[in-house]
C-alpha positions in Angstrom: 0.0 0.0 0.0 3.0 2.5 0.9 4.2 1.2 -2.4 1.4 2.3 -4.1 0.6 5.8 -2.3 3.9 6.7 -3.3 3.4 6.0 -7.2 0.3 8.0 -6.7 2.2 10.9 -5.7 5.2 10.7 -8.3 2.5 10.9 -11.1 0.8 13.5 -9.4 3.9 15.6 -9.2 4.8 14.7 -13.1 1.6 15.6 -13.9 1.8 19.2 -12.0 5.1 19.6 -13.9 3.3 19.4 -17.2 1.4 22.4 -19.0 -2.1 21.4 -18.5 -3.4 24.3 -21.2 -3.5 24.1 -25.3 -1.7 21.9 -27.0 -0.1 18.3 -26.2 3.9 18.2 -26.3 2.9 15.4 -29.1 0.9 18.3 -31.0 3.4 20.5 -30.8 6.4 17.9 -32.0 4.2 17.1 -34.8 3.5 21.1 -35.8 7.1 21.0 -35.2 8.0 18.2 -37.8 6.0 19.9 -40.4 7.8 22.9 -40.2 4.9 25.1 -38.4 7.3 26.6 -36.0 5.2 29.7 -35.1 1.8 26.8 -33.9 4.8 25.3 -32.1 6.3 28.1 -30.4 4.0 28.8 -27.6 3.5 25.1 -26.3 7.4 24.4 -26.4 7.7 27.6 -24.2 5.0 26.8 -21.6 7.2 23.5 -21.1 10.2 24.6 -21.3 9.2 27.1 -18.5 7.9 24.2 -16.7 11.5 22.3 -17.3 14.2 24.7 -17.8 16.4 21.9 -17.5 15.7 20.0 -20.4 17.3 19.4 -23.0 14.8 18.4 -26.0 12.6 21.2 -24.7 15.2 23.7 -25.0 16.2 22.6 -28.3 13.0 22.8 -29.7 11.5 26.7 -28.2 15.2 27.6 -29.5 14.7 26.1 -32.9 11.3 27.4 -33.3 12.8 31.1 -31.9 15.1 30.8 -34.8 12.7 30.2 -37.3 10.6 32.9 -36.6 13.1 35.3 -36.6 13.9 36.0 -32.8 17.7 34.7 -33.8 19.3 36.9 -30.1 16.5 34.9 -28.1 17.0 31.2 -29.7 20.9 31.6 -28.3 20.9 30.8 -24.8 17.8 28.1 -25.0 20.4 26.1 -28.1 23.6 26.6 -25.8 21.9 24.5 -22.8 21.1 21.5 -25.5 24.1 21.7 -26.2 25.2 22.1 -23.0 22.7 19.0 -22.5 24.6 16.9 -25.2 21.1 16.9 -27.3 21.5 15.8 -30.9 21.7 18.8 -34.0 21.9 21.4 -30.9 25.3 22.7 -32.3 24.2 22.7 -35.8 21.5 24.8 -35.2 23.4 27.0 -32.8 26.0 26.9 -35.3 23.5 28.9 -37.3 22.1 30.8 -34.3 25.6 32.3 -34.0 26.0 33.0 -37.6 22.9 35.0 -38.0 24.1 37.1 -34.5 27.0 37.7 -36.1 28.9 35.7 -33.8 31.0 34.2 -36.9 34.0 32.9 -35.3 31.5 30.8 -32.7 29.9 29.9 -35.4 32.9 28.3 -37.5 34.1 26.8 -33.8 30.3 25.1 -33.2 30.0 23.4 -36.9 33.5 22.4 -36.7 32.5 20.5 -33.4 29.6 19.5 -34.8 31.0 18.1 -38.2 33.9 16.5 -35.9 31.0 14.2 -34.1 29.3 13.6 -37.1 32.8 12.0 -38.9 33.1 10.0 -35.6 29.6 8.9 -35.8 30.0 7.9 -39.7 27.1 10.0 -40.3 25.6 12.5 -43.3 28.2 16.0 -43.2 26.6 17.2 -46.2 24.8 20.0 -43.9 27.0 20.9 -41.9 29.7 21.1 -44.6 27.4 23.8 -46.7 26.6 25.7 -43.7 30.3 25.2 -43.0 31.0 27.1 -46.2 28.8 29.4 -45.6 30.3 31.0 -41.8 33.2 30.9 -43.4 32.5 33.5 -46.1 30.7 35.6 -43.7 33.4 35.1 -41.5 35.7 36.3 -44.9 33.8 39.4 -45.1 33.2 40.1 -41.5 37.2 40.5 -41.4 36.7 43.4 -44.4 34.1 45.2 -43.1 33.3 48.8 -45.1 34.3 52.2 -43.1 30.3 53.7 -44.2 28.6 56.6 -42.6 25.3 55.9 -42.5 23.5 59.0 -41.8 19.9 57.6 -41.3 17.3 54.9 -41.9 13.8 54.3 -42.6 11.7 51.6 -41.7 8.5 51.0 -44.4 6.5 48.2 -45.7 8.1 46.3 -48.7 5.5 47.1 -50.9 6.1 50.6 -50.4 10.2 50.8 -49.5 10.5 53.2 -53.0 9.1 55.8 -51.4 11.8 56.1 -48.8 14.4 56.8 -51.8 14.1 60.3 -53.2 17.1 60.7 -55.8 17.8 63.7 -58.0 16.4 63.4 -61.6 20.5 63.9 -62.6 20.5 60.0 -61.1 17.9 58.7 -63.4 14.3 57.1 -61.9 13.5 54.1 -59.7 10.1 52.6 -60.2 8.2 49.6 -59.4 7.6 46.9 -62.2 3.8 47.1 -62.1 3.5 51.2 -61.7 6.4 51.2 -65.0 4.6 48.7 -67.1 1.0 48.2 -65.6 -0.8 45.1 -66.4 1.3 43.5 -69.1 1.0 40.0 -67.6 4.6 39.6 -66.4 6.1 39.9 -63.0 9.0 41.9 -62.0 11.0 43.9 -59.1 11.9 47.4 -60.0 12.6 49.3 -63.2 15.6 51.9 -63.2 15.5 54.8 -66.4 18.9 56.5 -67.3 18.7 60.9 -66.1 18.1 61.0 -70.3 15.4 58.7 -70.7 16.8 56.8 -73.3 17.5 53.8 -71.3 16.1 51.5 -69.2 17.4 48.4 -66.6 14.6 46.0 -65.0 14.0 43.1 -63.4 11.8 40.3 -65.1 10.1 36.9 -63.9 11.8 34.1 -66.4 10.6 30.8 -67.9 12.8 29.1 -65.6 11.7 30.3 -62.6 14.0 33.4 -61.9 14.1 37.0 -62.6 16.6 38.4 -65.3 17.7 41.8 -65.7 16.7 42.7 -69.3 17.5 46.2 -70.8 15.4 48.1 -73.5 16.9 51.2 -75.6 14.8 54.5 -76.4 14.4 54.3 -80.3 12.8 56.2 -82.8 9.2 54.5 -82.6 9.8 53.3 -78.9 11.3 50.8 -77.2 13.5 48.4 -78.2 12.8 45.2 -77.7 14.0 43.8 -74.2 16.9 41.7 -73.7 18.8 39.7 -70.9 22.4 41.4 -69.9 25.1 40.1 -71.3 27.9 37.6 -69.5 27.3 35.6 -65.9 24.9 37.9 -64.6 21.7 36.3 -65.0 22.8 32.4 -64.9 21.2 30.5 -62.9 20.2 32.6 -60.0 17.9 35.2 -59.4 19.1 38.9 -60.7 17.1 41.8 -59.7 17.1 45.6 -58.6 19.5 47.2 -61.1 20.8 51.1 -60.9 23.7 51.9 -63.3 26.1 55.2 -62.5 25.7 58.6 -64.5 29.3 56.5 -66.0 26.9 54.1 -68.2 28.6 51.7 -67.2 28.4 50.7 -63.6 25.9 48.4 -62.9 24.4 47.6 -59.1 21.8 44.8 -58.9 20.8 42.3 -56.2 21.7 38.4 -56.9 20.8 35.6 -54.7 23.8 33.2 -56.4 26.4 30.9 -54.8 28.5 34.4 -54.0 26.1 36.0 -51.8 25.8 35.5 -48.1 22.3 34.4 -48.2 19.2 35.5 -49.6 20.1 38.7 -52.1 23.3 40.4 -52.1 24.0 43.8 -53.6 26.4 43.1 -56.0 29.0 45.9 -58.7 30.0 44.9 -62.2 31.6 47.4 -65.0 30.2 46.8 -68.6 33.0 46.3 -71.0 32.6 48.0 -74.2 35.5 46.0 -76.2 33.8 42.6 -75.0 30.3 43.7 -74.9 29.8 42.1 -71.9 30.4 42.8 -67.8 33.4 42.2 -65.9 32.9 39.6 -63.0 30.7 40.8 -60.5 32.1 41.7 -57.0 29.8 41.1 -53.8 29.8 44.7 -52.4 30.5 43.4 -48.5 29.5 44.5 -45.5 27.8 46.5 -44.0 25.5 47.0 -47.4 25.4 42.8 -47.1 24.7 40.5 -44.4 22.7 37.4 -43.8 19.7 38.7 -44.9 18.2 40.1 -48.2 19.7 42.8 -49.0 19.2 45.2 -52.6 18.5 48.4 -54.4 21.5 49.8 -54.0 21.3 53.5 -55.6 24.4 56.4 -55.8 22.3 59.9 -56.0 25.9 61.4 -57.3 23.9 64.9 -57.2 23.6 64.9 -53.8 26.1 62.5 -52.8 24.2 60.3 -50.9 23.5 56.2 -51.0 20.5 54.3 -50.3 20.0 50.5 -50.1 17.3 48.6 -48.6 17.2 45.5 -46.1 15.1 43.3 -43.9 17.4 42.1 -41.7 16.0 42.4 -38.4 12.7 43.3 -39.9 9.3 42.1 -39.3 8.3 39.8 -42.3 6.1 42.5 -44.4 9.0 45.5 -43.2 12.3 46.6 -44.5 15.1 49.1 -43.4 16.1 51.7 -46.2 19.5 53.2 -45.2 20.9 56.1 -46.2 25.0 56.7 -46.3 28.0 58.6 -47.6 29.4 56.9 -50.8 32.8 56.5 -50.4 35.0 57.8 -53.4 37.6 54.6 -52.3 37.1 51.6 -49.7 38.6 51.8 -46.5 37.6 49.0 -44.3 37.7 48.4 -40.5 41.1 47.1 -39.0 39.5 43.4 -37.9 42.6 42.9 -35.4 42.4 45.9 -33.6 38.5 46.3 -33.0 36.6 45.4 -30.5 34.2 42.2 -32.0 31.1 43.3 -30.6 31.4 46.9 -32.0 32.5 45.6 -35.3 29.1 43.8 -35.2 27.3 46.4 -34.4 29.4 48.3 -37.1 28.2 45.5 -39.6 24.8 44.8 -39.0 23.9 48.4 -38.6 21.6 48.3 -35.4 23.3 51.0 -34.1 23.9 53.4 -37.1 26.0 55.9 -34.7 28.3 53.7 -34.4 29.3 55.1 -37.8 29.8 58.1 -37.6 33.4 59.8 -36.7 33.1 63.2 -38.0 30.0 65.4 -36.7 30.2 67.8 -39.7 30.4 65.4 -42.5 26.9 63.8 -40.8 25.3 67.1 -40.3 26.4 68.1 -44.0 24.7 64.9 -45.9 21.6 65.5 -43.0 21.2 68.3 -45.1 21.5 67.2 -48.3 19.3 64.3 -47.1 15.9 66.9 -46.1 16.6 69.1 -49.0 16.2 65.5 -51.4 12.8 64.6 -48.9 11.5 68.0 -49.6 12.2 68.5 -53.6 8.9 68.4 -55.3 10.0 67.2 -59.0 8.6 68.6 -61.9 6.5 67.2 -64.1 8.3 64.7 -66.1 7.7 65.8 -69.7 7.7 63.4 -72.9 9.2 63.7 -76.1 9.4 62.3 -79.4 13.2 62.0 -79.3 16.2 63.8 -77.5 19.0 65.0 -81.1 21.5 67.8 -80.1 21.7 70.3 -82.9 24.8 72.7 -80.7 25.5 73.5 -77.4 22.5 76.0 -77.3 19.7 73.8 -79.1 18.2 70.5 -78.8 15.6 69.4 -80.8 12.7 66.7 -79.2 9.8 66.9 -82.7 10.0 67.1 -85.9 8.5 70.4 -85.8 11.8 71.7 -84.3 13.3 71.9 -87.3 13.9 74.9 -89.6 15.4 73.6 -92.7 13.1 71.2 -94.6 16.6 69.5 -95.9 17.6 69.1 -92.2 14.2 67.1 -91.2 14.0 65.1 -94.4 17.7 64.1 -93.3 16.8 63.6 -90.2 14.3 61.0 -91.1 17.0 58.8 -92.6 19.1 59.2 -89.7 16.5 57.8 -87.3 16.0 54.9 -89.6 19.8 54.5 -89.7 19.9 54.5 -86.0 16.4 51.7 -85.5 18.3 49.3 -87.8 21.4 49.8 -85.6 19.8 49.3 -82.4 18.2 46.0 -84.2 21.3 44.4 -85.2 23.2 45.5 -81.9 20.1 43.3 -80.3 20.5 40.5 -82.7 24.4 41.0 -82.1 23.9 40.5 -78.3 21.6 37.3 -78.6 24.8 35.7 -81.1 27.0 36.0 -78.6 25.0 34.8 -76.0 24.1 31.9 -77.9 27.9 31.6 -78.7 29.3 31.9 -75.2 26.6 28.7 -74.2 27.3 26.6 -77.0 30.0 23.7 -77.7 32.7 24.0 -79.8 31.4 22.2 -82.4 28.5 24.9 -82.5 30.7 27.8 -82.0 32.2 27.1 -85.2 29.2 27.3 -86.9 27.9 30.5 -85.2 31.0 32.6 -85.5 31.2 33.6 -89.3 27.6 34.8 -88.5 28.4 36.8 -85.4 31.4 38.0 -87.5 29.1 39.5 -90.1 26.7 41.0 -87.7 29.7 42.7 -86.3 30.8 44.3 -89.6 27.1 45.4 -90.3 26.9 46.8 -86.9 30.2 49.0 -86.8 29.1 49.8 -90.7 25.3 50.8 -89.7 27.1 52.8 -86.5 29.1 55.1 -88.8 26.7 55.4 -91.4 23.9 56.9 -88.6 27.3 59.2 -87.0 27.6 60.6 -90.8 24.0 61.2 -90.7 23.6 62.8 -87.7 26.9 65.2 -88.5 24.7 66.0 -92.1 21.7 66.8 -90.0 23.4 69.5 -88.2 25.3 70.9 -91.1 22.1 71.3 -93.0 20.4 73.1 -89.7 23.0 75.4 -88.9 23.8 76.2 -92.4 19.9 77.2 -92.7 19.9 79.3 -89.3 22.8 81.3 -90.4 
């Protein structure tokens, strides 16, 4: 009977230890296995508060904090299963670390981990790709940008545009469906050249990604689209481009095997001899971390930056950051700084961390409300943008004074929609060129060669034009 009264009271007192509310653990594991972590949350908490002890529970409220994006809170709960010997506890504080920007505990965590694993004969592939992946955070971590960011704004994705207000000398930024309406396509953002003769944009693909395709003002309209040249767009999502007043630098947003995770803001140079871009170059932090990160705009005007991010964000929110571009890159001396400030200096939660001279802030502050408080003009349309001198430049057909002049004219923007044309055509050849086999290469390249020769022939002819055009209108004017 003693026996037995005290079994009574050892189930009574596991029973008491057990939240008696909501969910069964067994509810909550399943939710858990089907990767509802947010269902699962609350019941793992309620035990864990009723067992701060253990292990599994730990594990799983820390997982479950991770995956809903409270990555400071999931630390401590994943260190005691660890602590508790519990199996994939350093794996996933591994990644608890790396998303903290805790890198080196990171690298020191996985190692362990894969360590056990080898002993254990069991699957590394995991562990080796998150592995690779502290390890080029880690990479950049130790290169970290000196940036003065001058002020951020937090707004809803659908709406983070409106937090960038560049000077019409930078070009336009614009969202897909406000640039193009209902055309039955999906796409990010579209970026239009300060003349209006150009425009950059990303584009939902086939294949399941977005592109950046280009399109070039012509004398009817806009060419038709097509997909950058060289690496930019294989096999990986490219979005969010802005190109320099240069013509030539290019800023887009790439979610490839180069980026720290999610998008990266990446910088390329086109190459006019190759007609193709250089290798891009992941721009580092602070403008990248874990996160997604993208739109990355240079107002050269008003010398200020802006790129968006939603790390640390609430899942419909995003950061928009404003900074000082830096004419060269100066970066952080990793040996000689304190790790937690060159966190804080990398993941931006404290932007006044990075500022070290007053009047420089104060300066682009200023800069900064005169850009929030331009009104723009209205934008105004023309047929087509031809520079007569350095006084006149003509936008209709009705600009012109000698009949001679216009009728030449005329040619001249035929001259110049055949050459856009080919230099489309062009592009596609090589593309097809640079993905196909030797065998096939040999059969594209007398045609590539051709196009090439019609191309610099069609270039000249429409420079000749244009140089006749002028003659005849000055010589009228005179």
């Amino acid at each position: 009977m003693k026996n037995l009264h005290t079994l009574f009271i050892c189930i009574a007192l596991a029973l008491a230890s057990v939240p008696s509310s909501g969910q069964t653990l067994s509810q909550a594991r399943a939710l858990y296995a089907k990767g509802k972590y947010a269902q699962a949350k609350p019941v793992f908490q309620r035990f864990v508060k009723s067992a701060p002890s253990n292990g599994n529970y730990n594990l799983w409220y820390g997982v479950c904090c991770l995956e809903t994006g409270e990555y400071e809170k999931s630390v401590p709960y994943l260190e005691k299963a660890v602590k508790r010997r519990v199996p994939s506890g350093q794996y996933h504080l591994a990644r608890a670390y790396d998303l903290t920007y805790r890198f080196e505990e990171a690298q020191e965590t996985n190692d362990a981990y894969l360590k056990d694993l080898k002993r254990r004969r069991r699957d590394t592939s995991q562990a080796d790709s998150l592995g690779e992946r502290i390890r080029t955070h880690l990479r950049m971590f130790k290169g970290v940008e000196r940036v003065c960011v001058i002020d951020s704004f937090a707004i809803g994705k659908a709406q983070f545009l409106n937090a960038y207000k560049i000077s019409p000398e930078s070009g336009s930024i614009t969202l897909y469906a406000d640039y193009f309406g209902e055309n039955g396509h999906a796409g990010g953002t579209v970026y239009e050249t300060e003349m209006g003769n150009k425009i950059y944009y990303g584009e939902y693909q086939a294949d399941s990604t977005y592109n950046i395709l280009t399109c070039s003002k012509m004398a009817d309209g806009w060419s038709r689209p097509t997909s950058l040249p060289g690496i930019i767009n294989k096999g990986v999502n490219a979005n969010y481009p802005f190109v320099l007043t240069d013509g030539a630098t290019l800023y887009y947003a790439s979610d490839g095997p180069d980026s720290m995770g999610g998008y990266d803001i990446f910088v390329t140079r086109y190459n006019t001899n190759t007609d193709t871009y250089l290798t891009p170059e992941n721009v580092g932090m602070p403008f990248n971390s874990p996160y997604n990160d993208y739109m990355y705009v240079v107002d050269e005007f008003n010398n200020l930056g802006w790129f968006a991010s939603d790390r640390f964000q609430p899942a419909d929110s995003v950061c928009v950051y404003v900074f000082i571009p830096n004419a060269t890159k100066q970066v952080y001396d990793y040996e000689h700084t304190d790790r937690d400030r060159l966190a804080l200096l990398a993941n931006l939660k404290s932007i006044g961390q990075t500022w070290s001279d007053s009047t420089q802030v104060d300066e682009a502050r200023e800069r900064l409300a005169q850009a929030l408080a331009y009104q723009p003009k209205e934008k105004k349309t023309y047929d087509f943008t031809f520079i007569i001198d350095d006084e006149r430049t003509y936008h209709q057909a009705s600009d012109f004074r000698s009949p001679q002049a216009k009728a030449l004219f005329d040619t001249y923007r035929q001259l110049e929609q055949s050459y856009c044309e080919q230099s489309e055509t062009l592009a596609k050849a090589r593309q097809n060129y640079a993905d196909a086999s030797a065998k096939e290469r040999e059969s594209l390249a007398p045609a590539i060669l051709d196009l090439e020769k019609r191309v610099r022939i069609l270039r000249k002819e429409a420079d000749q034009k244009a140089k006749e055009v002028r003659n005849a209108e000055i010589k009228s004017t005179h």
